[in-house]
DOMARVEX-804556 format. One record per residue (C-alpha): x, y, z negated. Coordinates in steps of 0.02 Angstrom, whole numbers, plus 32768, in hexadecimal, padded with zeros to 4 digits. Example, Ala and Ser with C-alpha at 12.3 -4.5 7.8 and 13.67 -1.06 7.14 Angstrom:
<rs>
{r {8267, 7F1F, 7E7A}},
{r {82AC, 7FCB, 7E9B}},
</rs>
This chain:
<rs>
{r {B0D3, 5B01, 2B32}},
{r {B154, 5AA8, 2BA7}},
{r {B0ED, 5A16, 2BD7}},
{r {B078, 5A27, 2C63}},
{r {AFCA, 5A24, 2C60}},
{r {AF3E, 5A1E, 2CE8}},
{r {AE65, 5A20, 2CC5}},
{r {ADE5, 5A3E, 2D41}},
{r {ADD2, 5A6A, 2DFE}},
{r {AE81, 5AAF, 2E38}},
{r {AEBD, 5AB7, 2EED}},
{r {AF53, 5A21, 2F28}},
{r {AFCC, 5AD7, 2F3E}},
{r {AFC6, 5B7E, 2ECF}},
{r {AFA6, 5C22, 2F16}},
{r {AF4A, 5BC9, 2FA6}},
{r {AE80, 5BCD, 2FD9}},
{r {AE15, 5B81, 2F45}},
{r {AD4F, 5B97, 2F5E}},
{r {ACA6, 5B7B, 2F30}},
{r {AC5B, 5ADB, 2F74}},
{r {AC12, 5AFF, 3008}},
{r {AB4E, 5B25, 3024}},
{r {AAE7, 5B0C, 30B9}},
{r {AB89, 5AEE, 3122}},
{r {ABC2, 5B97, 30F0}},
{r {AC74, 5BA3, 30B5}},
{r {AC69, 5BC0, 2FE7}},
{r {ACB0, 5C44, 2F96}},
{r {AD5B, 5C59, 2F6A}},
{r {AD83, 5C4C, 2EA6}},
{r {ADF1, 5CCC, 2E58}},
{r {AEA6, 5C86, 2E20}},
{r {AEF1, 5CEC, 2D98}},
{r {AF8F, 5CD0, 2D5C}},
{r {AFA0, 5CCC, 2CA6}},
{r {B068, 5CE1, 2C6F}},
{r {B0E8, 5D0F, 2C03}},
{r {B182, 5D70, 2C0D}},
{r {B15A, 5DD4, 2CB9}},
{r {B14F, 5D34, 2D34}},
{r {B201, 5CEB, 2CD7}},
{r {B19F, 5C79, 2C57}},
{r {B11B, 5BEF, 2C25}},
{r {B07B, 5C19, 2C8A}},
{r {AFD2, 5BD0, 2CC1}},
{r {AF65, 5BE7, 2D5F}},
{r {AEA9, 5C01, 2D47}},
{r {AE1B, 5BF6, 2DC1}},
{r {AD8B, 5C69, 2D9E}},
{r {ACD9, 5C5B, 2DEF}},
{r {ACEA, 5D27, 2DC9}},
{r {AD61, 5DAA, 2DD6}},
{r {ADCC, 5DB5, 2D3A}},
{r {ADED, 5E66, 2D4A}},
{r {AD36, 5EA8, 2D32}},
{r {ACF5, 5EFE, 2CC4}},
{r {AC25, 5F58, 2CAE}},
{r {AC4E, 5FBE, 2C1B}},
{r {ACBA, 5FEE, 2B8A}},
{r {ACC6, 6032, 2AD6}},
{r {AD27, 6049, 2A43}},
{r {AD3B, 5FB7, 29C7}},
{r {AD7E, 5FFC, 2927}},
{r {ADE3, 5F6A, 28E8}},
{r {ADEB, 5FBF, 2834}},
{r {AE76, 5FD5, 27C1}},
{r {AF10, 5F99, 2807}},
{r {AF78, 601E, 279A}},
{r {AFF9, 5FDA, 2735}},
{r {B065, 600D, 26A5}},
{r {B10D, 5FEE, 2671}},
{r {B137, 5F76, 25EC}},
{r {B186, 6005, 2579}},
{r {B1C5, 5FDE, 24ED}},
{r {B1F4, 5F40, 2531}},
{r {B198, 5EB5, 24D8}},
{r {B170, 5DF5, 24F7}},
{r {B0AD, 5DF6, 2514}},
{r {B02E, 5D78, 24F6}},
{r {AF8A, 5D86, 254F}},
{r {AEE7, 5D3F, 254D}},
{r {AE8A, 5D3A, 25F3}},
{r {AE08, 5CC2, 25C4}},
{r {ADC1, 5D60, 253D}},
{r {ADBE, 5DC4, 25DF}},
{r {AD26, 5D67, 262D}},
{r {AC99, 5D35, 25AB}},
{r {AC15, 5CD2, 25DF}},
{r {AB8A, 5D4C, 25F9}},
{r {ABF1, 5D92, 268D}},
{r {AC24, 5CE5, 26F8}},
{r {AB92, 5CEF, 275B}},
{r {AB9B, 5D7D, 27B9}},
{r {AC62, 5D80, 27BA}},
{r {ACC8, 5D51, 2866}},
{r {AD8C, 5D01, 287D}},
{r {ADA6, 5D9E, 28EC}},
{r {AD42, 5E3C, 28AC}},
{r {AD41, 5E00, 27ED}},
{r {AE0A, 5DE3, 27D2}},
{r {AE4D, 5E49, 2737}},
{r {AF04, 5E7A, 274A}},
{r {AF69, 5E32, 26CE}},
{r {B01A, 5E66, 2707}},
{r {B074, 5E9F, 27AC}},
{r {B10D, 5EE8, 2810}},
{r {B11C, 5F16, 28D2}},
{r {B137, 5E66, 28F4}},
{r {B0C2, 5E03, 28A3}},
{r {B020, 5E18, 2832}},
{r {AFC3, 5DAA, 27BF}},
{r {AF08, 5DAB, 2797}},
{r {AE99, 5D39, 2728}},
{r {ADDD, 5D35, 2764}},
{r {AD55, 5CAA, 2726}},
{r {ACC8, 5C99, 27B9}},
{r {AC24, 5C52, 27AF}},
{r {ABE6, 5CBC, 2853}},
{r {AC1D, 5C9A, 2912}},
{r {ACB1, 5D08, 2940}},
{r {AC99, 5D83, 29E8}},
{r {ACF2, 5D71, 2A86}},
{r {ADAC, 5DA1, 2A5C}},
{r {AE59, 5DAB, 2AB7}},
{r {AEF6, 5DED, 2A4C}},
{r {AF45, 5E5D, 2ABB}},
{r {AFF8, 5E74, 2A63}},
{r {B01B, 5DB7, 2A21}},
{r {B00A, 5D15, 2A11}},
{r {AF97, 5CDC, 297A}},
{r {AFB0, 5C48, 2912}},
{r {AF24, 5C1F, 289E}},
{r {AF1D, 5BA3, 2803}},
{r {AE85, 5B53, 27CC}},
{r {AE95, 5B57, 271E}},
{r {ADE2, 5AF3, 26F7}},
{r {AD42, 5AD7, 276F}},
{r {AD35, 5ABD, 2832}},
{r {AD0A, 5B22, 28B8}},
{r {ACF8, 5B07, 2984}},
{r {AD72, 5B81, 29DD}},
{r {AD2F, 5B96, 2A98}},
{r {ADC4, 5BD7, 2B09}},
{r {ADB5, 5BFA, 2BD1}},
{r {AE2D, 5B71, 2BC7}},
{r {ADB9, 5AED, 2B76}},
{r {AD70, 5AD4, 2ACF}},
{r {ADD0, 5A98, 2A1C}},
{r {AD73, 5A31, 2981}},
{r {ADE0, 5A71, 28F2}},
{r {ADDD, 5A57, 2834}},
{r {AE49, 5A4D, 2794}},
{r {AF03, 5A5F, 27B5}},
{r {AF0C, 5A80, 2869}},
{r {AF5E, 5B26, 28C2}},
{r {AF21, 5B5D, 294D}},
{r {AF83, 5BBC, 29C8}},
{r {AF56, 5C3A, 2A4C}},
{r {AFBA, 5C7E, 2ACC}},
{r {AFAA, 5D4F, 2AE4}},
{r {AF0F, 5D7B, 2B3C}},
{r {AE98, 5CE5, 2B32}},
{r {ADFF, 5D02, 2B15}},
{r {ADB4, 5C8B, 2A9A}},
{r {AD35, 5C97, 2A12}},
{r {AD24, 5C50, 296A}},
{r {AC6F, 5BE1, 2945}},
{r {AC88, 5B9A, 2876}},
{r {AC28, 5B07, 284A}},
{r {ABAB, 5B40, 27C4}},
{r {ABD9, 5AFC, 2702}},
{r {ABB6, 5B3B, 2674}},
{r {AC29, 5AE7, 2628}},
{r {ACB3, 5AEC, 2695}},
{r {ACB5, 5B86, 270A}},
{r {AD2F, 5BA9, 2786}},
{r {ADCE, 5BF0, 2731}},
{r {AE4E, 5C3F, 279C}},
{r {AF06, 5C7C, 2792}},
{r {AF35, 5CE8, 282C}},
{r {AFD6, 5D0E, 2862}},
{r {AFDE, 5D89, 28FD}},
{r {B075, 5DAB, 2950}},
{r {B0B3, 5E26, 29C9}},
{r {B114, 5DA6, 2A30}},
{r {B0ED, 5CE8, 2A67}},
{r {B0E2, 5C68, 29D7}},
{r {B138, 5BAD, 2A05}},
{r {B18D, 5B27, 29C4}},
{r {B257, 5B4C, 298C}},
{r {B2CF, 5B3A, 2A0E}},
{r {B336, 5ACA, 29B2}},
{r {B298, 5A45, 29B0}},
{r {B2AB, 5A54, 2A67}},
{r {B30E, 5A1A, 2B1F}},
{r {B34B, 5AAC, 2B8A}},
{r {B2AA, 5A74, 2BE1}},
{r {B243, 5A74, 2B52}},
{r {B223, 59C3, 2B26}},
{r {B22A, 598F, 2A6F}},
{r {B2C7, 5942, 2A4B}},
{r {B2C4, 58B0, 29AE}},
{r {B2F4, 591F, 292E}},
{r {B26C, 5983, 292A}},
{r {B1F2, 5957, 2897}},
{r {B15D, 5970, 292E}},
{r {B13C, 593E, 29E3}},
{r {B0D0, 5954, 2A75}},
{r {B058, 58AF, 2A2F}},
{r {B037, 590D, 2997}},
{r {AFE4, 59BB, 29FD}},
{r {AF15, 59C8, 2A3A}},
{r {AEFC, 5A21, 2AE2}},
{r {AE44, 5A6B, 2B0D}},
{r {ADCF, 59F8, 2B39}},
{r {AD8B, 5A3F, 2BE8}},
{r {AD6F, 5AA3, 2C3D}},
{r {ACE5, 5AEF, 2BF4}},
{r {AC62, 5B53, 2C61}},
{r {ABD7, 5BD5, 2C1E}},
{r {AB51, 5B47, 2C4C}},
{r {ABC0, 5AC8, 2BF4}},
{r {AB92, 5AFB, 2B34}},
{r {AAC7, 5B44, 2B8B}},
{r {AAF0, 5BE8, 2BAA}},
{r {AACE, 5C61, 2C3E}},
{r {AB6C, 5C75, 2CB5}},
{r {AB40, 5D2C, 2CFE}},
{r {AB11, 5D73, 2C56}},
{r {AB71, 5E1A, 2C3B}},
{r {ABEA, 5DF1, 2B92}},
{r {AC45, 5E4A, 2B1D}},
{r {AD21, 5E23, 2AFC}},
{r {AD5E, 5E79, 2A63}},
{r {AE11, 5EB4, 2AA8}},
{r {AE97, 5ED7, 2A1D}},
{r {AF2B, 5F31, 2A6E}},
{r {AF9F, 5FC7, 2A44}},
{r {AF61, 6073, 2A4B}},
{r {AF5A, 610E, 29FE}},
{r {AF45, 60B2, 2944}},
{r {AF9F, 60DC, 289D}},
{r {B04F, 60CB, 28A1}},
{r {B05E, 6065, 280E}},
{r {AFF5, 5FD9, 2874}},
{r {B053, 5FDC, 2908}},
{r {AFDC, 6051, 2967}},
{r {AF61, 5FBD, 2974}},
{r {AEB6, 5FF4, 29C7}},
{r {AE21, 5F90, 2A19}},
{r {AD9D, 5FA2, 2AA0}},
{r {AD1C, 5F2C, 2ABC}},
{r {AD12, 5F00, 2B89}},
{r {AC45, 5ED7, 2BCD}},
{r {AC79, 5E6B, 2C5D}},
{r {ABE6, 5E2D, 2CCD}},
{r {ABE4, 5D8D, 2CC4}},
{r {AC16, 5D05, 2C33}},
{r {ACD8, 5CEA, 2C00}},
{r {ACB6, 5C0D, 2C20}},
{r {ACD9, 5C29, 2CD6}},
{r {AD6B, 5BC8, 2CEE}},
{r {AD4A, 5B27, 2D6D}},
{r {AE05, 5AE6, 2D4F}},
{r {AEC4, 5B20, 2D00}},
{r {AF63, 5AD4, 2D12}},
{r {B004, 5B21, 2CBC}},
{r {B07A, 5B08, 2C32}},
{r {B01D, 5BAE, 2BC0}},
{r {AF8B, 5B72, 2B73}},
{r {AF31, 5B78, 2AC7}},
{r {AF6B, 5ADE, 2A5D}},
{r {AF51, 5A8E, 29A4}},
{r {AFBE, 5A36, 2926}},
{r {AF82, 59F9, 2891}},
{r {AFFE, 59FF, 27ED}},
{r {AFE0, 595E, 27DB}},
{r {B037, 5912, 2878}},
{r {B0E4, 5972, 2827}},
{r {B14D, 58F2, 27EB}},
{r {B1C6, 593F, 275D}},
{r {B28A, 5944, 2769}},
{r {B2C0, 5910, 26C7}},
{r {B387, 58FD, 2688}},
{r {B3E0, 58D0, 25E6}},
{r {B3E8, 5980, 259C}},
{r {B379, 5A17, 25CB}},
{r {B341, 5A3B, 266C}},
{r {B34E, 5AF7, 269C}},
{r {B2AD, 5B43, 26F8}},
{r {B2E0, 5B29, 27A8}},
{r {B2D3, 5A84, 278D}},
{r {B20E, 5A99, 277F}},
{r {B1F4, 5AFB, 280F}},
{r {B167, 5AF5, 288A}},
{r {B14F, 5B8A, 28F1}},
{r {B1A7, 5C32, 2916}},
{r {B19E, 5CDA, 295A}},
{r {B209, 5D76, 297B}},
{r {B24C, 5D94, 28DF}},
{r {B1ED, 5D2D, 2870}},
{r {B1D2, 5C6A, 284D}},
{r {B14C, 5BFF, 281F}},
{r {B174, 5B5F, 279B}},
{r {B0F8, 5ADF, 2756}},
{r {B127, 5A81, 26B6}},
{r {B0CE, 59D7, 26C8}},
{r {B0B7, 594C, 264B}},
{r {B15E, 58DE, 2641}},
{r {B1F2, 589C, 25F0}},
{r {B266, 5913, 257F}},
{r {B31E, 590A, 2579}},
{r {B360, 5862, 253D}},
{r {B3F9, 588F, 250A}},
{r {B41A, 5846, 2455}},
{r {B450, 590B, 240D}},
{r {B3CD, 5938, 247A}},
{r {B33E, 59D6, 2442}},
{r {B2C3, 59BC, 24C6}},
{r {B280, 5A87, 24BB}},
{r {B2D8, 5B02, 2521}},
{r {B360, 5B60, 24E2}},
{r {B35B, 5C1B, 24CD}},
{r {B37F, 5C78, 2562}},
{r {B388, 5D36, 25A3}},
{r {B31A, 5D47, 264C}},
{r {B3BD, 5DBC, 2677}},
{r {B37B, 5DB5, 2736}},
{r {B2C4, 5DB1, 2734}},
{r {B21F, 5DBC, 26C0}},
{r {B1E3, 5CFF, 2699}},
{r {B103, 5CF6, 2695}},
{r {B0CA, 5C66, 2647}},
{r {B00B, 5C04, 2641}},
{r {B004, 5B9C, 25E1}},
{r {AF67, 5B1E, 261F}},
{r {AF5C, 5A81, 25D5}},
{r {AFBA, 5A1F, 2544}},
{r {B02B, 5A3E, 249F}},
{r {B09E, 5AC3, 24DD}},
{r {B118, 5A89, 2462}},
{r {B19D, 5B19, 2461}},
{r {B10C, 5B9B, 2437}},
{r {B0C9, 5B37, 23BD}},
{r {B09E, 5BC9, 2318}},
{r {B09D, 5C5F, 2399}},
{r {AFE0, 5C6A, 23A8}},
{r {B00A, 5C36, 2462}},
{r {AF70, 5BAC, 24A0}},
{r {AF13, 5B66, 253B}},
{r {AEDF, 5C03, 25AB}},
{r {AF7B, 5C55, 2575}},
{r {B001, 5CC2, 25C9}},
{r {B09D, 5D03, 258A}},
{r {B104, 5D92, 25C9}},
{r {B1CB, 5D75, 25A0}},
{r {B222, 5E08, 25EE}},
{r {B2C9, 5E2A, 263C}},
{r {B33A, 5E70, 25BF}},
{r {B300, 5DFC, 2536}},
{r {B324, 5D4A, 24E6}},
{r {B2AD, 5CD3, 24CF}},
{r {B286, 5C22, 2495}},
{r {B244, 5BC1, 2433}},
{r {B1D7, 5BE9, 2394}},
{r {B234, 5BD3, 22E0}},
{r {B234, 5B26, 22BB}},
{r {B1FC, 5ACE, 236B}},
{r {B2BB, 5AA4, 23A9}},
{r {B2BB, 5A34, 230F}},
{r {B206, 5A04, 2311}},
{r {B233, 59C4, 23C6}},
{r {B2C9, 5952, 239A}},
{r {B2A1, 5895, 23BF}},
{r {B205, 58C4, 242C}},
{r {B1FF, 5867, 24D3}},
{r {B19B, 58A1, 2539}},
{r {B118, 5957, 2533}},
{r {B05A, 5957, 2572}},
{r {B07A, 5A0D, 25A4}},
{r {B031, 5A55, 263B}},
{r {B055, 5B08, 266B}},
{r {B078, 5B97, 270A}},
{r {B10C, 5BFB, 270E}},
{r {B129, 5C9D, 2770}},
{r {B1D9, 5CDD, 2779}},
{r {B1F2, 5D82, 27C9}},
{r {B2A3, 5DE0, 27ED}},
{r {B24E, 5E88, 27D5}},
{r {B211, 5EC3, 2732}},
{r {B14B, 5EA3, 271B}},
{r {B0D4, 5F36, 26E3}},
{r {B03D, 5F12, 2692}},
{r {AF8B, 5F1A, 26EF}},
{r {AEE7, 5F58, 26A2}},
{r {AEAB, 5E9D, 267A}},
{r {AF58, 5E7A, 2607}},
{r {AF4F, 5F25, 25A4}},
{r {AE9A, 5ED8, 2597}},
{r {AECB, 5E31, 254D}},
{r {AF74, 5E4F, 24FE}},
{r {AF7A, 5E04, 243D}},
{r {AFF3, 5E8F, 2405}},
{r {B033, 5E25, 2386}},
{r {B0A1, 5DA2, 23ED}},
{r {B147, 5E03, 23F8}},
{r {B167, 5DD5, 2324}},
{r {B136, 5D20, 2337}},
{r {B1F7, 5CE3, 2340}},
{r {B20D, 5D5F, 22A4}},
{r {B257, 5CD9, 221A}},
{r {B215, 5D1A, 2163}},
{r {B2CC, 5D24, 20F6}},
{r {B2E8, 5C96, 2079}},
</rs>
């Protein structure tokens, strides 16, 4: 993020002499400053100051990350999964946001996974991307060497390549924490149309600065009663020797001596942040709005949208549904997470859902919603769109949870 942030214990100059307070008149120790940035020292970055030396590391393994494979989406078909059959309750428990996500569909630049926790997640840094993750249903605490989050229904959170974080759900039985993960293999921000050339939000964009939650910090090992030399294990996912069909995405899981909540104080412009779908306030029009219009987020070579409760076109010819349209450029994911998704009303489509609608092929909506739409003014619908400008393949979790039936659900029996 542009706007500059500060937390913590952090010398009046960078790159200059920041210790330890002193102890019987002996000068303290100095702390370790690590630079944290993007683009090779020519982007958004953030200093932090370790007690311990970032670098080190007491052992190492293998962490097999599973089945990152993925398969072509041949014949070409519109899909409809169902993630929520992927996780039934007798395996929540023991399940993780990092080590339990099921692949649902992927490309070299971005992958999605669905994964329903009721256990705390390890120690994790992505090593290739960014990672933007929607909670679906449930909350969670995410602790971050940057601070700590309290996140719930409706919120994405966003973390910059390479922090280390972990994921602790709040325990419901009736509500456990449901996921949608979108890993990239670049940075994840806000369109550069919502922004200055210095990165402010200008007044057109449907968010701002107000509406985003920083960490709360900083957070120390003795902060949330834990032991600040014990040796700890960081599940690293990074690019290796893997399949080619995932991208050659490995892991190893780092022991380093000492506990990741070691950072006295950050200042920087990269940081983990959270927006909640609720603080997006819709741009509406007299006809149609096209997709763009709806977006929140993007990456290299795909975007993310949100469709929000609002308006609909008030135009007096106007059909409120979208019109049909061929994704000529890009492969269009949809989740569909709360509300009366009004265009996919008779295709089987329902809360928890995600539809595939592939490059190469029309689609819109259902027979008879464009004129079961007229006269409607406004749509409770609330759903996450991923566009991507390369074609998706499908992971081990969507062959999993694919209906197989959705592609003839625009079929229109002959009178």
């Amino acid at each position: 993020m542009a706007h500059y942030q500060a937390m913590g214990s952090i010398p009046p100059k960078r790159h200059t002499q920041h210790r330890r307070p002193a102890k019987r008149g002996q000068v303290g120790e100095l702390y370790s400053e690590e630079l944290m940035g993007e683009e090779g020292f020519s982007s958004d970055s953030s200093l932090l100051y370790h007690r311990n030396i970032p670098s080190a590391v007491a052992e190492y393994r293998v962490w097999n990350v599973g089945d990152l494979a993925t398969t072509p989406n041949h014949p070409l078909l519109p899909l409809h999964l169902k993630p929520h059959d992927l996780f039934p309750a007798s395996v929540v428990k023991d399940t993780d946001v990092v080590t339990g996500r099921r692949l649902l569909l992927g490309n070299g630049d971005v992958r999605l996974s669905y994964a329903v926790a009721g256990a705390p997640s390890p120690w994790y840094r992505n090593g290739i991307g960014d990672e933007c993750v929607y909670v679906e249903r449930g909350r969670a605490r995410v602790e971050t060497v940057f601070g700590a989050f309290e996140v719930g229904e409706g919120d994405y959170v966003i973390l910059p390549r390479a922090t280390t974080h972990r994921w602790i759900p709040k325990k419901s039985a009736k509500d456990p924490l449901r996921t949608i993960v979108i890993e990239a293999s670049s940075h994840i921000a806000p369109p550069k149309r919502y922004l200055s050339k210095y990165g402010q939000f200008l007044e057109h964009s449907p968010f701002c600065e107000r509406d985003l939650r920083g960490p709360q910090g900083p957070l120390l090992a003795e902060d949330i009663g834990e032991d600040p030399d014990a040796h700890t294990e960081v599940y690293i996912k990074h690019r290796g020797g893997g399949p080619a069909s995932s991208g050659g995405i490995v892991g190893t899981v780092h022991v380093v001596p000492f506990h990741p909540l070691d950072v006295v104080g950050w200042d920087g412009c990269l940081y983990p942040y959270v927006f909640n779908v609720r603080d997006y306030e819709p741009i509406t029009g007299r006809i149609h709005q096209p997709p763009p219009a709806h977006q929140v987020f993007e990456g290299w070579n795909f975007v993310i949208c949100n469709f929000v409760p609002r308006k609909v076109d008030y135009h007096p010819l106007a059909i409120p549904v979208p019109y049909y349209h061929s994704n000529v450029d890009s492969d269009e994911v949809m989740f569909y997470v709360d509300g009366d998704y009004e265009a996919r009303k008779g295709s089987g489509i329902a809360k928890g859902s995600i539809s595939l609608h592939p490059g190469g092929h029309a689609h819109g909506p259902q027979p008879g919603a464009a004129e079961a739409s007229i006269g409607k003014e406004s749509f409770d619908e609330l759903a996450v769109m991923v566009d991507t400008f390369r074609p998706l393949e499908i992971g081990e979790g969507g062959r999993a949870c694919d209906d197989g039936v959705y592609a003839g659900s625009w079929n229109r029996p002959r009178a």
